[in-house]
TORTOR-950187 format. One record per residue (C-alpha): residue number from 1; residue in three letters; x, y, z. Coordinates in steps of 0.02 Angstrom, whole numbers, plus 50000, padded with zeros to 5 digits. Example, Ala and Ser with C-alpha at 12.3 -4.5 7.8 and 13.67 -1.06 7.14 Angstrom:
% residues 2
<i=1, aa=ala, px=50615, py=49775, pz=50390>
<i=2, aa=ser, px=50684, py=49947, pz=50357>
This chain:
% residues 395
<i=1, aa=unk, px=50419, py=56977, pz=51740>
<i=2, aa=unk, px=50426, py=57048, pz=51557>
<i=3, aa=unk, px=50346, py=57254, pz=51558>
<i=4, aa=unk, px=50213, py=57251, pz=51396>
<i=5, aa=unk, px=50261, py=57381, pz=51281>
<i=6, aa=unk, px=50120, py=57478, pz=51374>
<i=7, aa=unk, px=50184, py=57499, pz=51523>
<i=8, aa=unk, px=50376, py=57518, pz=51552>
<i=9, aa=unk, px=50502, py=57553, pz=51468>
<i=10, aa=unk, px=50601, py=57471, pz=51317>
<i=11, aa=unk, px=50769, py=57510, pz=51260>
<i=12, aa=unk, px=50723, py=57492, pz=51061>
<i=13, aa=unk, px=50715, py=57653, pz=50955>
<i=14, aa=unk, px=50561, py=57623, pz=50900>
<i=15, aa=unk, px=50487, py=57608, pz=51083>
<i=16, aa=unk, px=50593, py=57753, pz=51170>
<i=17, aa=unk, px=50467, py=57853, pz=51276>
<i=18, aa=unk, px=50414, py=58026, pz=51233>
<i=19, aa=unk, px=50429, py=58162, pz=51363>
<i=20, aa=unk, px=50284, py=58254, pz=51417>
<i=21, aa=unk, px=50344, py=58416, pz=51343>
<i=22, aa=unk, px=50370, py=58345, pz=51173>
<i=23, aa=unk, px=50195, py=58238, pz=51161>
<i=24, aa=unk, px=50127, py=58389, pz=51229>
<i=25, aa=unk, px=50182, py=58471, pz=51072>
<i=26, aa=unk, px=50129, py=58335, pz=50956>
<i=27, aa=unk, px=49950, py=58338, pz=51050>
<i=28, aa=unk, px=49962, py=58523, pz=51012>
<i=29, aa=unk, px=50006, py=58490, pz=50843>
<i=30, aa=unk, px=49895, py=58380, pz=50809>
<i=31, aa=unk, px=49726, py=58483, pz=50855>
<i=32, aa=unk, px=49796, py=58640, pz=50754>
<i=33, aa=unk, px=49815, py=58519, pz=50602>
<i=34, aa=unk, px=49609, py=58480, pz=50651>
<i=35, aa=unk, px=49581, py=58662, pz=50680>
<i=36, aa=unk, px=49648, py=58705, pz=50498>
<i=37, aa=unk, px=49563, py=58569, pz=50399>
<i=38, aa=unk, px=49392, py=58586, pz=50477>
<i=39, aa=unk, px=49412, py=58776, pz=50452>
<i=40, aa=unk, px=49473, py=58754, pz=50246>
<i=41, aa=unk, px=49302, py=58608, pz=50249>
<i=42, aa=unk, px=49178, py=58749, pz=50313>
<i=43, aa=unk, px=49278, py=58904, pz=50183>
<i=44, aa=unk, px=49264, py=58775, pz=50036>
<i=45, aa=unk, px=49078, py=58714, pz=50089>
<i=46, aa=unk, px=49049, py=58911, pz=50077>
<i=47, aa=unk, px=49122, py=58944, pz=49930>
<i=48, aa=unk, px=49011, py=58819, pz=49833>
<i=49, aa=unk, px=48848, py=58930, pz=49819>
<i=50, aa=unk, px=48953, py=59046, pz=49777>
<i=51, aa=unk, px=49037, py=58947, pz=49658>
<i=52, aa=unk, px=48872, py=58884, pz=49577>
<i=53, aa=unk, px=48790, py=59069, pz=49574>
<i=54, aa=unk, px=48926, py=59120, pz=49473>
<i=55, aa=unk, px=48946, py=58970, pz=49347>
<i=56, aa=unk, px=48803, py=58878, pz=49375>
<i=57, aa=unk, px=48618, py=58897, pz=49299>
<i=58, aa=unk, px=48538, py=59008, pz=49416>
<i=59, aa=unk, px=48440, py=58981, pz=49556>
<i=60, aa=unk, px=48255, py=59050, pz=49524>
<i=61, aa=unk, px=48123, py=58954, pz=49638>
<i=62, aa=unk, px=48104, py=59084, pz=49716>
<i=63, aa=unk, px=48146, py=59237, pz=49614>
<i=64, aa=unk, px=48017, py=59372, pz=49612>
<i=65, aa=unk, px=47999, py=59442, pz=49477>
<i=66, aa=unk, px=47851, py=59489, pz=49387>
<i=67, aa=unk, px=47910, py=59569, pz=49239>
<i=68, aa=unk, px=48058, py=59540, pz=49127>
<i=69, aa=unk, px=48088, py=59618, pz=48979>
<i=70, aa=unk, px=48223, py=59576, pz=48878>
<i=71, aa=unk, px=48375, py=59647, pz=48814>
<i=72, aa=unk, px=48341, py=59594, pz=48638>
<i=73, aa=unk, px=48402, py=59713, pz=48521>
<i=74, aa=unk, px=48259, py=59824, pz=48422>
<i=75, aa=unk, px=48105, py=59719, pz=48446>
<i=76, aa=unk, px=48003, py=59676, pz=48591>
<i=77, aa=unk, px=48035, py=59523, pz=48711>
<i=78, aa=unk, px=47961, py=59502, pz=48889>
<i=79, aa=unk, px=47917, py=59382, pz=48986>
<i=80, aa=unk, px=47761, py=59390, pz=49141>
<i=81, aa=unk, px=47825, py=59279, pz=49272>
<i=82, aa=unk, px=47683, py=59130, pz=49330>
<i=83, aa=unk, px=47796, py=59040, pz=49459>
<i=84, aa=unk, px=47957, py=58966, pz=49464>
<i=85, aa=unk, px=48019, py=58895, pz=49269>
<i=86, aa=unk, px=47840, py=58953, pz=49214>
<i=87, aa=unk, px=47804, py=59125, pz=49133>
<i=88, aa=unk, px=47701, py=59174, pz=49000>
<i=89, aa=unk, px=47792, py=59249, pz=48839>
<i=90, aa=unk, px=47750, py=59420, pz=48748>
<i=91, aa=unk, px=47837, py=59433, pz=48604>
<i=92, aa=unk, px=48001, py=59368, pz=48540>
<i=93, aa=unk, px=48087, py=59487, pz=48463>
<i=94, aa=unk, px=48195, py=59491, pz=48299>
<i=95, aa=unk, px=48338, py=59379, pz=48366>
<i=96, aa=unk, px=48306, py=59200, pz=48404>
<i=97, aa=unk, px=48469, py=59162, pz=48481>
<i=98, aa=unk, px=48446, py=59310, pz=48591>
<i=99, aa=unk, px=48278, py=59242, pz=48651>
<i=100, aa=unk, px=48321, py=59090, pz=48692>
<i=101, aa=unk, px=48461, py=59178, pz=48801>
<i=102, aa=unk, px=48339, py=59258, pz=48910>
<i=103, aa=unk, px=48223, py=59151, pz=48937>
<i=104, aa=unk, px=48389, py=59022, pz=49011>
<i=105, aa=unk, px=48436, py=59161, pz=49089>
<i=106, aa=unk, px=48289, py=59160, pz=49164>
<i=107, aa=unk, px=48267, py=58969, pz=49200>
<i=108, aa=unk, px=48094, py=58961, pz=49094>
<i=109, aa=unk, px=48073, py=58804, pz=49031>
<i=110, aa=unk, px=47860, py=58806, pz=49013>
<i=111, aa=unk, px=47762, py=58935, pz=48937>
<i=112, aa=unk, px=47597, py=58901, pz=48942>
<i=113, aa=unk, px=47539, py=59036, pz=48811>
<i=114, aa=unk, px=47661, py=59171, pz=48711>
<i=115, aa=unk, px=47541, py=59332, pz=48650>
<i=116, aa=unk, px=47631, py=59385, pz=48485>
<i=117, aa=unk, px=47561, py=59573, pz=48484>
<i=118, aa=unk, px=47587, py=59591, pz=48298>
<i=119, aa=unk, px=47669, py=59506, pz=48139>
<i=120, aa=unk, px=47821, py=59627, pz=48124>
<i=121, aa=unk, px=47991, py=59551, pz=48121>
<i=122, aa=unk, px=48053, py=59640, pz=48257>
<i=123, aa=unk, px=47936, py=59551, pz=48357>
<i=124, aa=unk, px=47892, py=59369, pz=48292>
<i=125, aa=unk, px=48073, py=59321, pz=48196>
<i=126, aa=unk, px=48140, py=59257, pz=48377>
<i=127, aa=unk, px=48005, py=59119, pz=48410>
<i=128, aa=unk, px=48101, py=58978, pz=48344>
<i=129, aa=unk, px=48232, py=59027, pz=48478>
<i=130, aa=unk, px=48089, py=59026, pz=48626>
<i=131, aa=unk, px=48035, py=58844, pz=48549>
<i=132, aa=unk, px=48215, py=58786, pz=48575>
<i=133, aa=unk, px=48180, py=58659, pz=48727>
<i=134, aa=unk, px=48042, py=58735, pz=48793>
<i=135, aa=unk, px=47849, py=58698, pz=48805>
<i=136, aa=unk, px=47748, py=58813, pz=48722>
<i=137, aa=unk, px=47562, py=58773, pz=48751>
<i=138, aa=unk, px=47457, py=58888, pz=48637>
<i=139, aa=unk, px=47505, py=59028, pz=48524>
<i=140, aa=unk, px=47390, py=59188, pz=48529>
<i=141, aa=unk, px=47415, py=59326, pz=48397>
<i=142, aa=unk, px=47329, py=59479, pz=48343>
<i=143, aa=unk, px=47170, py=59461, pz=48224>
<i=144, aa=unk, px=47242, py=59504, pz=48046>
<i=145, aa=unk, px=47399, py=59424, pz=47967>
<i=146, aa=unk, px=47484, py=59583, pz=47915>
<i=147, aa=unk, px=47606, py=59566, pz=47846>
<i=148, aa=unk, px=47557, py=59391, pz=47785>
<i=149, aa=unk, px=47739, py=59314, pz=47786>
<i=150, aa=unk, px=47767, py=59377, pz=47965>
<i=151, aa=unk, px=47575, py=59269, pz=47981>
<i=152, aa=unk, px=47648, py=59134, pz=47866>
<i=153, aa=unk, px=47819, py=59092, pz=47994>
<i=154, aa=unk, px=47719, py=59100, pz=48140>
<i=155, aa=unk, px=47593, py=58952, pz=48087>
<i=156, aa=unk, px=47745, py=58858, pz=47998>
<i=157, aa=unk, px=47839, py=58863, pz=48173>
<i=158, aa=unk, px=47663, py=58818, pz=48260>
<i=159, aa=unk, px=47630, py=58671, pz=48160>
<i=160, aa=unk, px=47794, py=58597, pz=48142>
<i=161, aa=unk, px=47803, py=58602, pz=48336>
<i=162, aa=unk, px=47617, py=58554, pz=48362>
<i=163, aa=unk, px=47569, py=58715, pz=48433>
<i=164, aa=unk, px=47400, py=58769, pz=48417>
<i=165, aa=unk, px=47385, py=58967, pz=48367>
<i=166, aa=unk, px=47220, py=59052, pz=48392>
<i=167, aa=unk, px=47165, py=59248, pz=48385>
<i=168, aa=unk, px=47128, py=59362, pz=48517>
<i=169, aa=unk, px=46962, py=59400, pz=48551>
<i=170, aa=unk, px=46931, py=59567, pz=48558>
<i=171, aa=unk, px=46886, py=59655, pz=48722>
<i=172, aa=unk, px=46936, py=59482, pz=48796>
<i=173, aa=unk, px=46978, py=59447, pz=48995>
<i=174, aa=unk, px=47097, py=59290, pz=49055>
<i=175, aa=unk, px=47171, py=59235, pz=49202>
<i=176, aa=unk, px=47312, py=59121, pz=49229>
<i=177, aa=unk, px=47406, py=59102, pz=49400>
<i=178, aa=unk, px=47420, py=59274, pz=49471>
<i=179, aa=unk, px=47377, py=59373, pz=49334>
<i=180, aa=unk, px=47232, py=59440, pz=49249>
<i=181, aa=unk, px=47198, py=59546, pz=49104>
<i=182, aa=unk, px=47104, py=59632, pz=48993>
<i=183, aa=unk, px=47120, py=59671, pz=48805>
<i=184, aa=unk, px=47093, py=59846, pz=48765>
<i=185, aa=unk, px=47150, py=59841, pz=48589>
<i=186, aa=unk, px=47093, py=59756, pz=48469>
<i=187, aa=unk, px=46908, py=59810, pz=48510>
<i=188, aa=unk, px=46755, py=59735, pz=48437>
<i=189, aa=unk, px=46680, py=59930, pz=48404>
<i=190, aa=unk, px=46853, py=59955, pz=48302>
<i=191, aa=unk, px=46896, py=59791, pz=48193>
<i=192, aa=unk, px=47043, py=59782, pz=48118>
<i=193, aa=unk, px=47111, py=59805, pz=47934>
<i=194, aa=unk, px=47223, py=59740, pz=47845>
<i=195, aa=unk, px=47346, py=59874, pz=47780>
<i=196, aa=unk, px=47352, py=59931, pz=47603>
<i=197, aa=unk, px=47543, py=59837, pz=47582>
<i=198, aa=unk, px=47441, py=59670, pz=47584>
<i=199, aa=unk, px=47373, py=59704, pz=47423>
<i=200, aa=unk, px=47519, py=59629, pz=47339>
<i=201, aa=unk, px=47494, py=59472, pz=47432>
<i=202, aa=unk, px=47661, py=59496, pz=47527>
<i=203, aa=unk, px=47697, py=59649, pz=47636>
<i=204, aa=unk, px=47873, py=59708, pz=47716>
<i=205, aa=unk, px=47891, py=59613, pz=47887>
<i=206, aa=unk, px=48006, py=59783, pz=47928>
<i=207, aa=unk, px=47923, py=59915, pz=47995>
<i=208, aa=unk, px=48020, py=60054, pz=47964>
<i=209, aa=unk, px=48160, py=60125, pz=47834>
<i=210, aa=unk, px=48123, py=60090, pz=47630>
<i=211, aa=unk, px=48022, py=59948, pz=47635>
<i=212, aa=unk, px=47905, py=60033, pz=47783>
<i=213, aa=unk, px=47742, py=59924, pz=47818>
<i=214, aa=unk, px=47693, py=60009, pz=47981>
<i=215, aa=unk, px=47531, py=59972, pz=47959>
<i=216, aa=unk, px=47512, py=59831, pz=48078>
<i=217, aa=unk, px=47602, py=59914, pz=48207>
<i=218, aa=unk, px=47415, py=60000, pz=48272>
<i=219, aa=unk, px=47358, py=59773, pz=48223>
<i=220, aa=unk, px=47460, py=59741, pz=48404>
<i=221, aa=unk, px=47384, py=59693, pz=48564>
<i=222, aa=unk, px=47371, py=59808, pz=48691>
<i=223, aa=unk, px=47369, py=59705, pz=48871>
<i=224, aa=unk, px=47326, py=59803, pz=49034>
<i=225, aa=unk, px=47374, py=59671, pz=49148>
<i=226, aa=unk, px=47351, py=59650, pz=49334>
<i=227, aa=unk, px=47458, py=59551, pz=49463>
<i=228, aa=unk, px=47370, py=59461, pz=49600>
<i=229, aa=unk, px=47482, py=59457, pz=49742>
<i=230, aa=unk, px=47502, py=59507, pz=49914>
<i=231, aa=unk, px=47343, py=59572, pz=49913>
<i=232, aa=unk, px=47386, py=59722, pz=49812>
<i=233, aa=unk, px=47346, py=59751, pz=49656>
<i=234, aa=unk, px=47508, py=59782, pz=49517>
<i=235, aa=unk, px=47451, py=59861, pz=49359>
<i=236, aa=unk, px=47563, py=59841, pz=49215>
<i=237, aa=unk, px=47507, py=59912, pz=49028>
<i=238, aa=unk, px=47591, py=59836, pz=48883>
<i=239, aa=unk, px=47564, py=59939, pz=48710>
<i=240, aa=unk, px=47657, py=59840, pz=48560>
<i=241, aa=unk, px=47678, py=59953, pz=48426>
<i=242, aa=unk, px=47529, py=60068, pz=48437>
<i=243, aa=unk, px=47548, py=60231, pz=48351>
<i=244, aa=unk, px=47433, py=60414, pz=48386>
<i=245, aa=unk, px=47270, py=60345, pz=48314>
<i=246, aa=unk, px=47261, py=60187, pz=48428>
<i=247, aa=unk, px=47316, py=60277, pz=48561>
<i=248, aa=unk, px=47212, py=60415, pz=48540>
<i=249, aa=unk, px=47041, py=60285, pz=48543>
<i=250, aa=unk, px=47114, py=60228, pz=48677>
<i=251, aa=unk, px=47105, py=60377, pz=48770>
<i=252, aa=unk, px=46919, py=60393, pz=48719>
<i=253, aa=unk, px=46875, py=60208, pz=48737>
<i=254, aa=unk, px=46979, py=60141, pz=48872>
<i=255, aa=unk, px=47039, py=60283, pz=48959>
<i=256, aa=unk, px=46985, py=60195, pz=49127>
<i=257, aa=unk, px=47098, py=60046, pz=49110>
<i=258, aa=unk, px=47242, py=60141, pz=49053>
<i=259, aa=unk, px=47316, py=60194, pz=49237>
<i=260, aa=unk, px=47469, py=60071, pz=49262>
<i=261, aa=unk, px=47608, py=60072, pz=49384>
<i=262, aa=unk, px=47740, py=60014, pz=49247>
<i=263, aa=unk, px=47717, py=60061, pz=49046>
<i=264, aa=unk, px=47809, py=59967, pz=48910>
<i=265, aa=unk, px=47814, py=60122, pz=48804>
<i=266, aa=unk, px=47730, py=60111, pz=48646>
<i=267, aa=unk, px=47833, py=60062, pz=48484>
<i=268, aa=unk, px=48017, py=60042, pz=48553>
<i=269, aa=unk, px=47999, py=60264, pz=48612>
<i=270, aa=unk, px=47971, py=60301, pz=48439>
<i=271, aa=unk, px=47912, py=60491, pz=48404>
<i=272, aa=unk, px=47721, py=60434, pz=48350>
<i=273, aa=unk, px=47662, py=60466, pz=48530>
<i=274, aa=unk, px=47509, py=60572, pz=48591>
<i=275, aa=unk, px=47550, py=60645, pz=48757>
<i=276, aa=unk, px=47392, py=60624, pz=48827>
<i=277, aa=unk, px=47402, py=60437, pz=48813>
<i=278, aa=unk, px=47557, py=60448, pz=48911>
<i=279, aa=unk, px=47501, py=60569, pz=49038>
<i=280, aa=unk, px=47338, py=60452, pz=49057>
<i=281, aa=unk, px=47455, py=60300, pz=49097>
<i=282, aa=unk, px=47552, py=60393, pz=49223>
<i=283, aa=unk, px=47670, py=60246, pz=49278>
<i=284, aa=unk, px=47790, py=60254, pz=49411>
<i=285, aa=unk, px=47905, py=60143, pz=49283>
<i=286, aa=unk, px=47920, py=60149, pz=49108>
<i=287, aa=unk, px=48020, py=60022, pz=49007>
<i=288, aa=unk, px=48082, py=60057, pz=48820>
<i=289, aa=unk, px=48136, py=59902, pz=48722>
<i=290, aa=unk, px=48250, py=59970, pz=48592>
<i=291, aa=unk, px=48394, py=59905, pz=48513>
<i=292, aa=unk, px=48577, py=60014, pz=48508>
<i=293, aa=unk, px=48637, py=60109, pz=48361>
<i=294, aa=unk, px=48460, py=60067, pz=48295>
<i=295, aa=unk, px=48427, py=60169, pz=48138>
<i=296, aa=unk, px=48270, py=60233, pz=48157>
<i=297, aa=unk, px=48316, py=60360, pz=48281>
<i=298, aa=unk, px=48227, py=60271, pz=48451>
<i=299, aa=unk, px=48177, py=60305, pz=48551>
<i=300, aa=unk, px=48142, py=60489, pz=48515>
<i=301, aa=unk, px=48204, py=60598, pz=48627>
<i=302, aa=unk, px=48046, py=60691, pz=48642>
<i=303, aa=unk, px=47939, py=60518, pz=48701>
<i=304, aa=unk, px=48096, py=60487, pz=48839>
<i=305, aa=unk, px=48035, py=60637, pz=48926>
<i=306, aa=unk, px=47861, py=60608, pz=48915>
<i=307, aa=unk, px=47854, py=60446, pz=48989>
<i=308, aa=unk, px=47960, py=60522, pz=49141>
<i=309, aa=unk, px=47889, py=60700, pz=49127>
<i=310, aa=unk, px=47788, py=60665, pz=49292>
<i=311, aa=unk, px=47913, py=60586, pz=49372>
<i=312, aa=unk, px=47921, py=60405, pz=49316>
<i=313, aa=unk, px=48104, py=60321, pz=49305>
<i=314, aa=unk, px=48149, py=60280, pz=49134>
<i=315, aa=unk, px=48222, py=60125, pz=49078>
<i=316, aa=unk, px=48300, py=60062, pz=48919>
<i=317, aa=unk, px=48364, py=59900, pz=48850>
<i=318, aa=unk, px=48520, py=59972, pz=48739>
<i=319, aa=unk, px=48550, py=60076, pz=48881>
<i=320, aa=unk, px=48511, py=59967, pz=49028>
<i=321, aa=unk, px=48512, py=59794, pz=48959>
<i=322, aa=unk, px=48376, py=59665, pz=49030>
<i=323, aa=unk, px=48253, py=59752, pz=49163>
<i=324, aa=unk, px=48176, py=59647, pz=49296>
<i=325, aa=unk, px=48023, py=59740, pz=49376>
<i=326, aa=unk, px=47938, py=59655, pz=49539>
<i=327, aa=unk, px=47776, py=59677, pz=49619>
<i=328, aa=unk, px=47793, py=59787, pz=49784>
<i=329, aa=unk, px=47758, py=59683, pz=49950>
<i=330, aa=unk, px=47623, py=59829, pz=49996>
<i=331, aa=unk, px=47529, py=59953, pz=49883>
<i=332, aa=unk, px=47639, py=60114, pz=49958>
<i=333, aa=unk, px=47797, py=60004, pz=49951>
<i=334, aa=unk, px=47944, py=60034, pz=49814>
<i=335, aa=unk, px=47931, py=59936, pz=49662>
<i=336, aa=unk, px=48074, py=59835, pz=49657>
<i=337, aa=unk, px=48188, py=59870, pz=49487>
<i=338, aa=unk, px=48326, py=59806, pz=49421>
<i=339, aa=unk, px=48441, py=59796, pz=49262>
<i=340, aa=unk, px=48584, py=59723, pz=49185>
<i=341, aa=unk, px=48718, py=59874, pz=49189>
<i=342, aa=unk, px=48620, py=60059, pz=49193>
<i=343, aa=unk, px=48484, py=60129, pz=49329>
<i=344, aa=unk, px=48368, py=60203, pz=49214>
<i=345, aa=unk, px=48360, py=60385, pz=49208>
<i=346, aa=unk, px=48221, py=60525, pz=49287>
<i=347, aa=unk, px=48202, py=60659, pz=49137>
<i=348, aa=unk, px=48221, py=60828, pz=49219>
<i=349, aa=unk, px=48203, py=60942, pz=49081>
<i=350, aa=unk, px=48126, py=60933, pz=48892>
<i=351, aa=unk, px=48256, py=60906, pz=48755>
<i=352, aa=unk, px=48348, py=61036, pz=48672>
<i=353, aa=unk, px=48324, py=61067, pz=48459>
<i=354, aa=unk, px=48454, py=60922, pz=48405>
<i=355, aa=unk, px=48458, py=60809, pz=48540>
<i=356, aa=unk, px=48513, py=60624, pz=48520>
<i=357, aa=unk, px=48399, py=60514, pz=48609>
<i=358, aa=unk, px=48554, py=60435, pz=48708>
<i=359, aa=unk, px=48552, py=60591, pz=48833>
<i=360, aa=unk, px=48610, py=60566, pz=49009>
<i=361, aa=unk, px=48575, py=60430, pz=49091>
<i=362, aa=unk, px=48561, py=60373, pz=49261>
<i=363, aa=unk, px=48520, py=60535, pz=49350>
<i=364, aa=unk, px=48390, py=60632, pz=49441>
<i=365, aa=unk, px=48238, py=60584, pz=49559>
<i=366, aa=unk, px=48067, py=60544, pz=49558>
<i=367, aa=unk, px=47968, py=60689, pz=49608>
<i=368, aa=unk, px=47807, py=60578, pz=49684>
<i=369, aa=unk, px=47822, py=60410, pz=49623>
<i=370, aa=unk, px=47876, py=60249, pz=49677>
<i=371, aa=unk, px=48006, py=60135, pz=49647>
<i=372, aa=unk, px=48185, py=60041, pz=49712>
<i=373, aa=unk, px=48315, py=60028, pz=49617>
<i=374, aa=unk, px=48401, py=59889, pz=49648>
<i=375, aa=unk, px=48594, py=59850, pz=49631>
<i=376, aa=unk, px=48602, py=59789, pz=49437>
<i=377, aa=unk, px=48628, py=59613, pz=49387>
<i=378, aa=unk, px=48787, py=59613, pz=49330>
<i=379, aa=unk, px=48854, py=59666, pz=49520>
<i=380, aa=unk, px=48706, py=59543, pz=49583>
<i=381, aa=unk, px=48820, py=59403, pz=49525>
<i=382, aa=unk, px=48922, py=59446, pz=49649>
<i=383, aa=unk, px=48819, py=59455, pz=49818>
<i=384, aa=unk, px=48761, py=59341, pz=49896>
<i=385, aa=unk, px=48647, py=59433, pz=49980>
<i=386, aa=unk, px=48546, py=59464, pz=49811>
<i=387, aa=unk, px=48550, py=59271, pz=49777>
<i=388, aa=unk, px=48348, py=59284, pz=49708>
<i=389, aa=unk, px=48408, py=59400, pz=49588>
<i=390, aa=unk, px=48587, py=59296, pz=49524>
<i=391, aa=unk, px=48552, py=59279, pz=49329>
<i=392, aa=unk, px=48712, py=59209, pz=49269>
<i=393, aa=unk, px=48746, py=59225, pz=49088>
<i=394, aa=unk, px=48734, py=59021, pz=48995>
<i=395, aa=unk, px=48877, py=58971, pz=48936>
């Protein structure tokens, strides 16, 4: 009787029996070769939310933010989060290229209204760059076209893109997802002028240096806006351009509605501030969008301290590049901050005759107010711990 292969023994090479100590070996072999490939499967399945937080578009379903504003050079450029891809624009600032960046870098693709607070360059000359593949539902500006060419590219863009533009209404209250507000400037007892520089029929768009038109910086709308969530109330004031006069009717108008827990400070920190508008405000934050090396001298070192005199962190674009603010979970929570590559800064002390208005930066503590500084966006890249908050740069 013939043994199969199976079963006994054959005296070909390719058939010689293995020994128990050497198949035990190959058996051992064999599972450490499983071991190491199902460990390098699991590493490299890891790796690839890492891999797409740091290369990839970034993940922002459920990001929560309420408040970006925009590292956009010197202008204005913010954005008031509605829900995932969805926020509603204020301002575009001078730079169209660098609006379109942040709003990517935010994942906005719909914008179902953009408020342009005033005609000014710095704050209207980057629209074409939030129109870039985006939907822009309606257009709402301020209630005189000054300067008129500022006016003029505004309703060029509009049209050629089919957006309708309409004025705001003075005194005027909407609503759209979680957030309400309320117009406290223009006001129907105060209508608004045209400036003398539109007499010519043109008008600088630049609003400061030799060809000043600052007129329409007290045209801009002044927002004192409200976020719905959790049940507790977020206040957040944003000011445009407004110089002493507005903000002094303000104070005798409006005073009521001027208590915020964040400020964008008025007119990029510039030294036309009355400090009783500040001190009315009172934020816990307050934001200044200002470009670097700017030549006007913002923000003034002066108006740095005085929107932290009572204790309120300071932030600044050139300084601190883009600033995400959130909306606390509770009403004695911290406000959750956070910012490109600085940590804002808690003035301690009024500046010295001759101070520059770059100071220090990043120090101190606020005496009674509230807020969390989170680690800045640049380092959030790396953690995946902070995924909400991974804003990768586009490509």
């Amino acid at each position: 009787m013939t043994n199969s292969p199976s079963n006994g023994p054959s005296n070909g090479p390719s058939s010689r029996p293995i020994s128990r100590p050497a198949k035990h070996l190959t058996e051992h072999l064999t599972r450490r070769r499983v071991i190491i490939l199902v460990c390098l499967l699991l590493v490299t399945a890891s790796a690839i939310p890492l891999i797409r937080q740091l290369t990839g578009p970034p993940a922002t379903s459920s990001s929560p933010w309420t408040l970006a504003v925009c590292d956009i050079g010197q202008g204005d450029g913010m954005f008031l989060n509605l829900s995932p891809h969805t926020a509603i624009a204020v301002d575009t600032g001078p730079d169209p290229a660098k609006e379109d960046t942040c709003a990517r870098r935010l994942d906005i693709t719909d914008v179902p209204l953009a408020i342009l607070t005033h005609f000014h360059a710095d704050h209207v000359d980057g629209l074409s760059g939030l129109l870039q593949g985006r939907r822009v539902g309606q257009i709402e500006t301020t209630t005189v076209d000054d300067p008129p060419a500022g006016a003029a590219q505004v309703n060029r863009l509009a049209a050629a893109a089919g957006i309708p533009v309409v004025r705001v209404r003075p005194d005027e209250q909407r609503a759209l997802g979680d957030l309400t507000w309320r117009v406290l400037w223009p006001q129907a007892e105060h209508p608004l002028q045209a400036s003398a520089a539109m007499g010519d029929g043109g008008g600088s768009m630049a609003e400061d240096g030799p060809a000043e038109n600052s007129g329409p910086n007290d045209d801009s709308i002044v927002m004192a806006v409200t976020v719905n969530v959790r049940g507790a109330p977020f206040h957040i004031l944003l000011t445009g351009d407004i110089e002493t006069p507005v903000q002094q009717s303000l104070l005798q108008d409006r005073r009521q509605y001027l208590k915020a827990d964040v400020l964008k400070v008025p007119h990029h920190g510039s030294a036309k501030q009355d400090p009783d508008f500040l001190a009315a405000v009172a934020p816990s934050l307050s934001v200044i969008s200002v470009g670097q090396g700017n030549p006007y001298g913002h923000p003034n070192p002066k108006t740095v301290y005085l929107a932290g005199a009572d204790g309120a962190r300071v932030y600044r674009t050139d300084l601190d590049g883009m600033v995400l603010i959130s909306a606390p979970a509770t009403p004695d929570a911290a406000i959750p901050v956070q910012a490109d590559r600085g940590d804002g800064t808690v003035p301690t002390a009024p500046p010295s005759s001759g101070a520059t208005s770059r100071g220090h930066h990043g120090g101190g503590r606020s005496r009674r107010h509230r807020y969390s500084s989170l680690p800045s966006l640049m380092s959030a890249r790396f953690s995946a711990r902070r995924a909400t908050y991974s804003f990768a740069d586009p490509a």
